[in-house]
Structures are given as C-alpha cells and as structure tokens.
N, C-alpha and C positions, 0 to 999 in steps of 0.2 A: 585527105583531111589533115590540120596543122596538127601538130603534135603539140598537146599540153602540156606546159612544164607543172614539175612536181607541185613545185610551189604553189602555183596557183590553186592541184586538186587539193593540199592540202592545208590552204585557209578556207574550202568552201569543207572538208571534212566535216565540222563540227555540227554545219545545218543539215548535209547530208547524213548523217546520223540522223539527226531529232527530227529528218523526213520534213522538212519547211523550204527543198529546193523545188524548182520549177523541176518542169518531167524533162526540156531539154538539160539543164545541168546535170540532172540524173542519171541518165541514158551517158552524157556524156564520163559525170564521174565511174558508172558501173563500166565502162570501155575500158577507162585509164585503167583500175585494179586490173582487171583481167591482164595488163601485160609488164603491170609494173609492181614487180616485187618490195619494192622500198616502200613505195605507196600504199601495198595492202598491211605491211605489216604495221603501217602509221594508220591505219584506220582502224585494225584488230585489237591494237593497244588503245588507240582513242575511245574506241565503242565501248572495253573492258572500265575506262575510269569515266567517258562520260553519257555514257549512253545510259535511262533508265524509259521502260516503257512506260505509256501514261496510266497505263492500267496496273502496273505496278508502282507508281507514285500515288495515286487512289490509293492503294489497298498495303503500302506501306506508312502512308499519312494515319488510316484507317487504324492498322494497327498500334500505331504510336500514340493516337491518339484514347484508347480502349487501355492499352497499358499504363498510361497516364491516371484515368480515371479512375483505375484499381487502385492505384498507388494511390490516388486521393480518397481513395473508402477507405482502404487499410490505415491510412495516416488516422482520417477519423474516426476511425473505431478505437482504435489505440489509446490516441488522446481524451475517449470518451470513458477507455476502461481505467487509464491510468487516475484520472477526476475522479473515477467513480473507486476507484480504491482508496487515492487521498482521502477522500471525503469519510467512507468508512474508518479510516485508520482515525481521524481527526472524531469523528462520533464518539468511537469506540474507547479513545483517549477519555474523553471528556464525561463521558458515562458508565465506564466500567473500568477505567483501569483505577484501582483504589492504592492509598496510599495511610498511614497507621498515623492515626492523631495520636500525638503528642500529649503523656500524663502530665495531668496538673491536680492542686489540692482544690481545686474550685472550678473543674471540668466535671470530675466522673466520683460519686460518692456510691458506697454500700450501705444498705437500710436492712433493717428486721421491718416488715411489718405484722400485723394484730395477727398472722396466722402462722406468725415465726417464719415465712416466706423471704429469702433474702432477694434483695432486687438492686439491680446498679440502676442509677440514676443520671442522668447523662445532662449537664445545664449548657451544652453548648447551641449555637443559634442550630445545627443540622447535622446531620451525621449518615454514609451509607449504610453504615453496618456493623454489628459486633460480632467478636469473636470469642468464643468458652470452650474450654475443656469441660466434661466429668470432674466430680474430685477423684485425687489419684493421689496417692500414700506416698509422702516423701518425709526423710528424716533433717529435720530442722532443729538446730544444734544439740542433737543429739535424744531429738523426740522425733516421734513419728505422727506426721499432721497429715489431713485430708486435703489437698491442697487446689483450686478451682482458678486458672489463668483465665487473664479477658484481656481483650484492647477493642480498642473502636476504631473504625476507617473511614474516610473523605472520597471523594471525587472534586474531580472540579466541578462540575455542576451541582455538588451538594455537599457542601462542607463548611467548616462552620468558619471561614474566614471569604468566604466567595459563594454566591448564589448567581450563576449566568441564567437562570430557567426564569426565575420568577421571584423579585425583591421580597416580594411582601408574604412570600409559602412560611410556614412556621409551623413546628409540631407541635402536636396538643401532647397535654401530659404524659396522658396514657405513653402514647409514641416513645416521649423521653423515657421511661421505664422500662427492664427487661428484668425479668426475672430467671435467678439461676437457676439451672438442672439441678437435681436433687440436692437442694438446698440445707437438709437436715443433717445432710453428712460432710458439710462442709468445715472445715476450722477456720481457716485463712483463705483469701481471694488475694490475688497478684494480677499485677498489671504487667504486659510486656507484650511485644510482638512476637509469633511464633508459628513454625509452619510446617507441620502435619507432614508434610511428603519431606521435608529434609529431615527429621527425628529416622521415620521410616527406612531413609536411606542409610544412615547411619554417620551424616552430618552434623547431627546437633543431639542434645539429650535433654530431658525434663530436667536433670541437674545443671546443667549448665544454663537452659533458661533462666531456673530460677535465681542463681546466682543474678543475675542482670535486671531481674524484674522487681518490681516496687512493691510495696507491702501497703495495701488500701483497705484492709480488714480485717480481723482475727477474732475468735472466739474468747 
C-alpha cells in the first residue's frame, strides 16, 4: 500500500476528530497514527483544542443556558427589591419624615378658655404634629416660672405650604386646637424645636433651649 504523507492525514485530522470521515479514510487515517509519531501527536494536540463530543455540546449549551436564566432571575429580583425599597424610602419621606414649622405671630396663638384650660391654636392650612413638654421649673431672670415648650411639624404630604394627598382636605376647628398638659400650673409656653433623646444624652439642656425659644404666652 502507498505511503501517506503527513500532510495529507493531517488536513483530513480535523473531520476525523468530529467522526464525519468515510470508514475508508478512517481505517486508513487509524493506520497512519499507529506508525507515525509526528502525526499522532498532531492529532492528540488537535483533539485536546478541537475536539467537543455532541453530547457534551448539548449538555454544556444546556448548562449555559440554565446559568443564564438564573442570572436573569437574580437580576430581577434585585431590580425588583431595589424599586421596592426606593419606593418605601420615597413613601416614608413623604409621610413620616417631619420637619418643625416655622414660628410666626399669626401661625400658632395661646388662649385661656371659660374653664381656664390653655389651648395652642394653630391657623395654618395643616400640620402633622405638635410637640409639649410638662411644665418644668426654670429660673427666668431671676424668678422661677413653670415653663411648657411646643412646636408644630409638616410633612410633605401635610403641611401647611404643600398638600400632595388631597387639595381640598382642610381641618375643622376642633383639629386646629390642642390643648396643654396640666395647664393650671403653667406660667409661660415657648415655642422652639427640641429633642428629648439629645437633653437625655447630655447634648442639649432645658437652659439652653430656652435661651433660643420664643416667648408666645405668660401669665
């Protein structure tokens, strides 16, 4: 039989690998290896980069394809949890983070009424919230008064320069009213903003509030 040159077994290598040679070519290329050491190590090397079985191109497509899919859940879950904290954070803003309106002399007045009951009176279009101390004993130039801090607080969605909820909401009287904690033992009410956990801490003091807070009624 002729003797094949190299060459030739090793331009048909590529089909004989991926098994799309006739059974003579085969027969003959499995001859050539067996005697020619140049040639097998070209085939050993060829098989190592291009050789994949089909059963293994299935079931590596398969897996790529599985791993993809995941990636595409996880992306959506993600994007689903980040929206949905946005959205919270943006609520949460809008309905509960409060902010201290601003004293004025024709915002927030103090009343006696018929049962000597003192009451802040609030003429703004809305408000979320008021804040009071107790009276608490402070020495005020050089007398000692019962002294009762308040402020009032906004949101965005409820204060009294913006309404996002509902244009036309509006508080009935009563609403605007609040009346003080033990009112009989009051002297003076101040207005100022003031917060409970820094006093506590040892940030801030009842003297030093009032230094800063406004004087909106006395005995």
């Amino acid at each position: 039989m002729k003797e094949i040159k190299c060459t030739i077994i090793q331009d048909v290598l590529p089909l004989y690998i991926d098994e799309v040679v006739s059974q003579d070519t085969k027969e003959m290329v499995d001859e050539h290896l067996q005697h020619c050491d140049k040639c097998q190590m070209e085939y050993e090397s060829m098989k190592k980069n291009l050789y994949i079985p089909v059963e293994n191109k299935v079931s590596l497509f398969n897996k790529v394809s599985k791993k993809w899919r995941k990636k595409k859940i996880m992306i959506s879950m993600v994007s689903i949890l980040a929206t949905a904290i946005i959205l919270m954070g943006a609520f949460s803003y809008v309905f509960y983070y409060e902010t201290v309106i601003p004293y004025s002399d024709n915002l927030v007045k103090i009343e006696i009424q018929n049962d000597n009951q003192l009451v802040s009176q609030y003429f703004g279009e809305s408000y979320a919230g008021i804040n009071e101390t107790h009276p608490m004993p402070l020495e005020i130039d050089g007398e000692k008064k019962n002294v009762s801090f308040i402020f009032y607080t906004k949101t965005i969605a409820d204060s009294p320069s913006r309404n996002l909820i509902n244009n036309e909401k509006s508080l009935n009287e009563q609403e605007y009213t609040f009346k003080l904690s033990e009112s009989e033992k009051i002297d003076a009410v101040y207005y100022v903003d003031f917060d409970v956990e820094k006093i506590t801490a040892g940030k801030d003091s009842w003297v030093s509030i009032l230094e800063r807070a406004v004087l909106i009624w006395e005995k």
